[in-house]
ZAPAFI-285635 format. One record per residue (C-alpha): x, y, z; chain. Coordinates in steps of 0.5 Angstrom, whole numbers, m for minus. Example, Ala and Ser with C-alpha at 12.3 -4.5 7.8 and 13.67 -1.06 7.14 Angstrom:
(pt (25,m9,16),'A')
(pt (27,m2,14),'A')
//
This chain:
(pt (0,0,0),'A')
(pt (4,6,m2),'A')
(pt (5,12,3),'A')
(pt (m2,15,6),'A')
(pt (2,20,10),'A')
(pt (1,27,6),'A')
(pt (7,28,2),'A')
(pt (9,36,4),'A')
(pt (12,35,11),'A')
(pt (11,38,17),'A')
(pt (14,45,18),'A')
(pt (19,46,22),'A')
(pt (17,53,24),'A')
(pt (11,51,30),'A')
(pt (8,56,28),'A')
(pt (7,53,22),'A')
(pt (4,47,24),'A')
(pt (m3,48,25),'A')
(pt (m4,51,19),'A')
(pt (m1,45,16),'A')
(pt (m5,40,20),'A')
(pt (m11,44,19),'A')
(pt (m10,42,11),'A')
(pt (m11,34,13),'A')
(pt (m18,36,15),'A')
(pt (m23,36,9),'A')
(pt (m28,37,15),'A')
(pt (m26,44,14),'A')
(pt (m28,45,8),'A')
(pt (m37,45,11),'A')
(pt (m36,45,18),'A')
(pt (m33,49,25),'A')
(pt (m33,42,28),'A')
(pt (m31,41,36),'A')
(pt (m34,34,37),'A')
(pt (m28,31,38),'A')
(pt (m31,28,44),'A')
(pt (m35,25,41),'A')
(pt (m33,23,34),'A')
(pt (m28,26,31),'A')
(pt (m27,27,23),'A')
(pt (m23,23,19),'A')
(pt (m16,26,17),'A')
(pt (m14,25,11),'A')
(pt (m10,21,11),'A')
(pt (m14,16,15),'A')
(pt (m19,16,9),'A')
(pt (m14,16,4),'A')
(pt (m13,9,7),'A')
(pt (m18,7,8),'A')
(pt (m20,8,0),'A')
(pt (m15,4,m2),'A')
(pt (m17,m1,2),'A')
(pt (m23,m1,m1),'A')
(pt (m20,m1,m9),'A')
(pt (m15,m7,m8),'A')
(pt (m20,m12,m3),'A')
(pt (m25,m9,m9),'A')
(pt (m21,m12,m14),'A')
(pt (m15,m15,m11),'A')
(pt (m18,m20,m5),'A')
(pt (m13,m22,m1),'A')
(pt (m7,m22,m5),'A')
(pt (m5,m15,m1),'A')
(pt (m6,m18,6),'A')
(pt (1,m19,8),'A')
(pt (2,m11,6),'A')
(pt (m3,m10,10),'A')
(pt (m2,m14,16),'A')
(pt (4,m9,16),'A')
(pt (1,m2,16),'A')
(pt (m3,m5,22),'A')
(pt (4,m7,26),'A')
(pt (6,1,24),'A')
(pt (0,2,29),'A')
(pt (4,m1,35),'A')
(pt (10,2,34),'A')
(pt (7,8,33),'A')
(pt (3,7,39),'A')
(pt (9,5,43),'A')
(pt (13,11,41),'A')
(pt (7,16,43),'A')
(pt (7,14,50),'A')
(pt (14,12,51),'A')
(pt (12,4,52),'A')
(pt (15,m3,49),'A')
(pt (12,m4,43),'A')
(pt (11,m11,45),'A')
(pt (7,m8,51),'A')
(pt (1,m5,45),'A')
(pt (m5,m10,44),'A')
(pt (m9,m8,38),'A')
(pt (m17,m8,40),'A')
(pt (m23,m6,38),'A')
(pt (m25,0,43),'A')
(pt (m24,3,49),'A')
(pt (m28,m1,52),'A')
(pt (m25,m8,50),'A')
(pt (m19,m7,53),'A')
(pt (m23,m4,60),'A')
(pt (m25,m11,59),'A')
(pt (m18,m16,58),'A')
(pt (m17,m12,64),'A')
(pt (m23,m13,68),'A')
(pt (m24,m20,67),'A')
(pt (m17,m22,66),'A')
(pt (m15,m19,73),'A')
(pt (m15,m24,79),'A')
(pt (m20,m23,83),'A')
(pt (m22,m25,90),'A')
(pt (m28,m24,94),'A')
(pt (m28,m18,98),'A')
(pt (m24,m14,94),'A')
(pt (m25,m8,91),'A')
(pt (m25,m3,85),'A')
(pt (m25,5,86),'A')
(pt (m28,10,82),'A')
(pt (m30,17,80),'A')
(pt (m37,18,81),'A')
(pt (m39,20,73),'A')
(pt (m35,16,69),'A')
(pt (m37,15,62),'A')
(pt (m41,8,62),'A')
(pt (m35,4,58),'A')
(pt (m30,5,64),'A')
(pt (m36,3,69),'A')
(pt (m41,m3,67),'A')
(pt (m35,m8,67),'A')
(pt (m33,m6,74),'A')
(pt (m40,m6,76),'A')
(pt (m41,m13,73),'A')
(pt (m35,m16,77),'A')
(pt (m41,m16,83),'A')
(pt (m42,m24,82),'A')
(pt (m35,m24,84),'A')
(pt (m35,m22,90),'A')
(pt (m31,m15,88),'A')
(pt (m34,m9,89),'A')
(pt (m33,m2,87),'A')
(pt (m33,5,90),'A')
(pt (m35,10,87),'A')
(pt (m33,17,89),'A')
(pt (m35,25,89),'A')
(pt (m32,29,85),'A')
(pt (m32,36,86),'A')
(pt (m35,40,81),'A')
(pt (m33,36,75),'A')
(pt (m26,35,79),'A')
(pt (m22,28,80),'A')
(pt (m19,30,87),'A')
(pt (m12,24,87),'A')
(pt (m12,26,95),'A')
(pt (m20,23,95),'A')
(pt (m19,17,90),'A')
(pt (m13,15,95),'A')
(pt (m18,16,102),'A')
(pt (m22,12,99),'A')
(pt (m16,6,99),'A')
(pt (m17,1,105),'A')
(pt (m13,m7,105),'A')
(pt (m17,m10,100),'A')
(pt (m17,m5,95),'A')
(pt (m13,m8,87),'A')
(pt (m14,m2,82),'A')
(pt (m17,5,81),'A')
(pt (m20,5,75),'A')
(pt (m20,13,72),'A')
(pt (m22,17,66),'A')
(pt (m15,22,64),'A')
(pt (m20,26,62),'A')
(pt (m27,28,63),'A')
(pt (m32,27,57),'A')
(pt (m37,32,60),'A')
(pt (m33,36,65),'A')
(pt (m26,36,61),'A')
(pt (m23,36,67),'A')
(pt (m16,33,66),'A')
(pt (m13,28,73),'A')
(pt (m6,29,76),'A')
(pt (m3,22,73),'A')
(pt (3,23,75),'A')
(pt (0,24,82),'A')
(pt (m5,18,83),'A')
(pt (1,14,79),'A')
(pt (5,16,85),'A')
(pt (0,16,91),'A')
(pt (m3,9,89),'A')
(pt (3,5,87),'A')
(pt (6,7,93),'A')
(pt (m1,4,97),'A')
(pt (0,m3,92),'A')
(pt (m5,0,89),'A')
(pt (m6,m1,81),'A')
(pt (m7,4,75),'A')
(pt (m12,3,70),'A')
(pt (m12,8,66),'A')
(pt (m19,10,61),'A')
(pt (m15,14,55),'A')
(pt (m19,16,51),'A')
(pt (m20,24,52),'A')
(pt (m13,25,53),'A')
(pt (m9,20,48),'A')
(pt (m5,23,42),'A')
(pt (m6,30,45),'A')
(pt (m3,30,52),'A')
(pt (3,28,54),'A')
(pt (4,21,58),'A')
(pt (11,18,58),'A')
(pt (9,10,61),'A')
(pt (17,10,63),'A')
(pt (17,15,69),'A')
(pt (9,16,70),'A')
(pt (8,7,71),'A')
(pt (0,7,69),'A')
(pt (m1,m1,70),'A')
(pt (m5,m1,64),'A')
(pt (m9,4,59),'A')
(pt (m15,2,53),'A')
(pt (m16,8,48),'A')
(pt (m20,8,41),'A')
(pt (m18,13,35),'A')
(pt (m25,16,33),'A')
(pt (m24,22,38),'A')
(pt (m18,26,38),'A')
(pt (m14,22,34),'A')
(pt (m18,22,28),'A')
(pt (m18,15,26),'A')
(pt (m24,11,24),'A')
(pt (m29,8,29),'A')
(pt (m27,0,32),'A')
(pt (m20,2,33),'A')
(pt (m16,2,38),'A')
(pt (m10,1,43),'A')
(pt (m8,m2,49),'A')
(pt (m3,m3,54),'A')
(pt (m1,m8,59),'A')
(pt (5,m7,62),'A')
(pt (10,m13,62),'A')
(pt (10,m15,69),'A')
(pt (2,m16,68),'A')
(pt (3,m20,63),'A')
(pt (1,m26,66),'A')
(pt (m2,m24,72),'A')
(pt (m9,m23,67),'A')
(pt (m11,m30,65),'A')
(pt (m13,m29,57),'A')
(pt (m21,m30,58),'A')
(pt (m22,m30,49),'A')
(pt (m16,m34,46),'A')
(pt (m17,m36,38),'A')
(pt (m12,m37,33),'A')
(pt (m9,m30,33),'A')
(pt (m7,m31,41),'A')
(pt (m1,m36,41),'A')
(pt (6,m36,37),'A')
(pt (7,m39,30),'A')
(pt (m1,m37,30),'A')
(pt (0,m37,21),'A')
(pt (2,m45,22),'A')
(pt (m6,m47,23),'A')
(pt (m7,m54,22),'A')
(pt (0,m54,26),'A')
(pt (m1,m50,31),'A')
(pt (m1,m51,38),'A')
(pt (m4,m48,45),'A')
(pt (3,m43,46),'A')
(pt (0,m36,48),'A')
(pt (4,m31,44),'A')
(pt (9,m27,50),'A')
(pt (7,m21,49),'A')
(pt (0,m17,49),'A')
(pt (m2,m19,42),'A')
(pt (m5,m25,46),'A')
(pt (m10,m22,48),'A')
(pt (m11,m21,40),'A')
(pt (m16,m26,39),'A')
(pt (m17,m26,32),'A')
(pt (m18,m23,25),'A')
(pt (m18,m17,25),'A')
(pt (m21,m10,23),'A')
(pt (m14,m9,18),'A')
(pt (m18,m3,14),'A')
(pt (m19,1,21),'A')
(pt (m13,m1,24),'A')
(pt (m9,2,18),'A')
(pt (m13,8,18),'A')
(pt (m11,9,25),'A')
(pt (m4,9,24),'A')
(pt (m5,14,19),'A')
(pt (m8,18,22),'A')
(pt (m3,17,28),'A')
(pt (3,19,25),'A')
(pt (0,26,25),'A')
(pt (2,26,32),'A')
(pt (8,23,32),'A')
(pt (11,26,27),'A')
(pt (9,33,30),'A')
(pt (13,30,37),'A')
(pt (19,28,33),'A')
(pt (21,34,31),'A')
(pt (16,40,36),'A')
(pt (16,36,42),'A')
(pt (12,31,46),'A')
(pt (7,38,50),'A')
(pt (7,42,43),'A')
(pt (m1,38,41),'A')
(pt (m4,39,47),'A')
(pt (m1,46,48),'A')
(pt (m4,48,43),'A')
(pt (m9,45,44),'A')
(pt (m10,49,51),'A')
(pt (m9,55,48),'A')
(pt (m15,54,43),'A')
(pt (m19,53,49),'A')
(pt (m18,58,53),'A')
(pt (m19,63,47),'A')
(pt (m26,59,45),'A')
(pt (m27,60,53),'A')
(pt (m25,67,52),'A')
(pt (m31,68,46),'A')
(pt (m36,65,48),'A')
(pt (m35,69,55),'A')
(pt (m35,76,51),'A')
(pt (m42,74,47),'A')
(pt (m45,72,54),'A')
(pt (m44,65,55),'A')
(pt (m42,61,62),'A')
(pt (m37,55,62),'A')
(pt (m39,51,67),'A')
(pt (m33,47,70),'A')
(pt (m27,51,72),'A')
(pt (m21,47,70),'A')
(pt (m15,50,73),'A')
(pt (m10,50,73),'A')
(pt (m11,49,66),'A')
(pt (m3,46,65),'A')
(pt (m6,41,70),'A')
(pt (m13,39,70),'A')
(pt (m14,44,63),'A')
(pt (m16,40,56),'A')
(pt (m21,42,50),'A')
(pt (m27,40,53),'A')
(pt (m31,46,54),'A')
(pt (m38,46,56),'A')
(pt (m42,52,58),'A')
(pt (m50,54,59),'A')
(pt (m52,59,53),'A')
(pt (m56,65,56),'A')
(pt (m64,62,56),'A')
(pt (m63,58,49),'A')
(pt (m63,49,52),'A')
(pt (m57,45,49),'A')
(pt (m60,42,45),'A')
(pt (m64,48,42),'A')
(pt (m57,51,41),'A')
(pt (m55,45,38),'A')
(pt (m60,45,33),'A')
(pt (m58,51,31),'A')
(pt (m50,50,31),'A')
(pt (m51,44,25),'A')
(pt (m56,49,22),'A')
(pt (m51,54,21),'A')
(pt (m44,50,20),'A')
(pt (m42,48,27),'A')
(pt (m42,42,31),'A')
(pt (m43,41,38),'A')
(pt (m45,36,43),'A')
(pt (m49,36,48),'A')
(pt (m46,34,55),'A')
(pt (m45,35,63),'A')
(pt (m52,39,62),'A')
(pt (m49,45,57),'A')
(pt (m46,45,50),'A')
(pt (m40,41,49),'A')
(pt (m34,44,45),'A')
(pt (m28,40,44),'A')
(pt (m23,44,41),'A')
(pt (m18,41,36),'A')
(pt (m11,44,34),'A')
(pt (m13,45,28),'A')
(pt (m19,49,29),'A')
(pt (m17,57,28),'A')
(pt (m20,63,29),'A')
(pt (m25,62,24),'A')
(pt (m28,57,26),'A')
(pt (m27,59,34),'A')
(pt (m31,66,31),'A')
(pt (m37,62,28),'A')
(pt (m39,59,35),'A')
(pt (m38,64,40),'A')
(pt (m42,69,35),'A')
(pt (m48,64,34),'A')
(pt (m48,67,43),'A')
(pt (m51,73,41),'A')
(pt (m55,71,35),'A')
//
């Protein structure tokens, strides 16, 4: 499969990158789009993949599947790369919520023990806790403070039969983004296990596993990562690798996995064994495509510039819309901390959803969460674009 990457470089003056970027995004040309949260567009490179796919299956069958095998393998390293992991430590997965999943029911449990929670967590990062009950494993679930994780509440709540903290980097409705490298930390020295739910984070914000040992983390592409939906990553540290029992095995989970009617049952010594069998290759390449965006703007910006710019976009937004009369809701402070591009705020007598209506009516696309409009604001997004929403406000 020939190169999906756009063939203009990124620019070596950050300055210029954004304006570069946004070139990757053909959403431009219709919409203001601040939906990441919820599902983002796909860049162009993500969906040039995914049409040549789609030509060579269409015409070609599976005579390309060992090119194709290898653009989804890019996706791990790429993975391993963005988060400063090993790439053996990198299983590929369908969705968040199937890596929660390996993880939940993989761990091994005892009755009594316990999971901690923020109260308000996004279904996937809740159900799979909750369905542990007929084991015996109960979960805690804590307050947050005005859409705020508190680490030092999460850490309260520890008692002796605590395993795990199950945790969302950040908030799909609040925004609010936790301090992992403080929960990490205070958990880890009680003997308390990190789950990490990434995928309001992931790709944007800085996260080096090498000195900040999040146990294990599941994320999909469709949001800030501007892949397709039913794709994604997790990690499972090496350590962990045998303490979760695989609860789905299949032909692709052993070693030698391509000697069929030779194989036997030798679970692979990575987390591909948790890949239980064919895969979603159009989805996965797609993934990587869009991936490589991020890391190549890491490689030669540094690791914070996307999420810089992201911050900073959303405090101009938040500036906007305060001008034309708008309330934000939640106050992520400091926003180097706890900030993200989630912005949510109440328009002055007009509902979420009236106000939603009328964005898409006009162009923009927002959502409606934590009971205000969402905006989720990407690097792409200029002024333009930030301008077409705030002036919706006062119309």
């Amino acid at each position: 499969m020939s190169e999906s990457l756009t063939s203009i470089p990124c620019p070596k003056q950050l300055d210029e990158v954004w304006s570069w970027w946004r070139d990757q995004m053909p959403v431009t040309n219709n919409w203001a789009y601040f939906d990441h949260s919820a599902v983002a567009p796909l860049s162009q490179p993500a969906a040039e993949t995914l049409r040549q796919f789609t030509d060579m299956a269409s015409t070609s069958g599976d005579v390309h599947w060992l090119e194709w095998s290898a653009k989804v393998e890019t996706l791990r390293g790429l993975t391993a790369e963005l988060v400063q992991c090993d790439k053996d430590e990198v299983a590929l997965v369908p969705n968040t919520t199937a890596g929660i999943n390996i993880v939940a029911n993989g761990y091994p449990w005892q009755n009594g023990d316990n999971v901690v929670l923020p109260e308000g967590e996004f279904p996937s990062n809740r159900f799979p806790w909750l369905n542990l009950a007929d084991r015996g494993v109960e979960v805690k679930t804590i307050a947050r403070r005005d859409g705020r994780v508190e680490v030092d509440d999460l850490i309260a709540a520890i008692d002796d039969n605590t395993k795990m903290i199950a945790v969302s980097w950040v908030g799909y409705a609040s925004g609010f983004r936790i301090d992992l490298d403080a929960l990490v930390t205070e958990a880890h020295a009680r003997g308390v296990l990190v789950f990490l739910d990434a995928i309001q984070g992931m790709g944007i914000y800085p996260l080096d596993l090498s000195t900040c040992d999040v146990d294990f983390l599941s994320a999909d592409g469709h949001k800030w990562m501007l892949g397709p939906e039913g794709a994604g990553v997790a990690v499972i540290r090496r350590r962990h690798l045998e303490t979760l029992r695989c609860e789905n095995v299949g032909w692709a989970s052993v070693r030698n996995a391509h000697l069929f009617s030779g194989a036997t049952f030798d679970l692979r010594d990575d987390a591909g064994r948790f890949e239980t069998g064919s895969a979603n290759m159009s989805g996965l390449m797609a993934f990587a495509s869009s991936l490589e965006l991020f890391v190549e703007v890491g490689r030669i910006h540094g690791p914070a510039a996307i999420g810089d710019r992201v911050l900073e976009r959303a405090a101009r937004l938040r500036q906007l819309i305060t001008e034309k009369g708008a309330k934000p809701l939640f106050q992520n402070d400091p926003p180097e901390i706890h900030g993200s591009g989630i912005v949510t705020f109440e328009v002055p007598g007009e509902s979420p959803a009236d106000f939603r209506t009328r964005a898409i009516e006009n162009g923009v696309v927002v959502s409606c969460r934590g009971g205000g409009v969402r905006a989720s604001v990407h690097v792409y997004n200029d002024d333009v674009d930030l301008k077409r929403l705030a002036d919706l406000i006062s119309s």
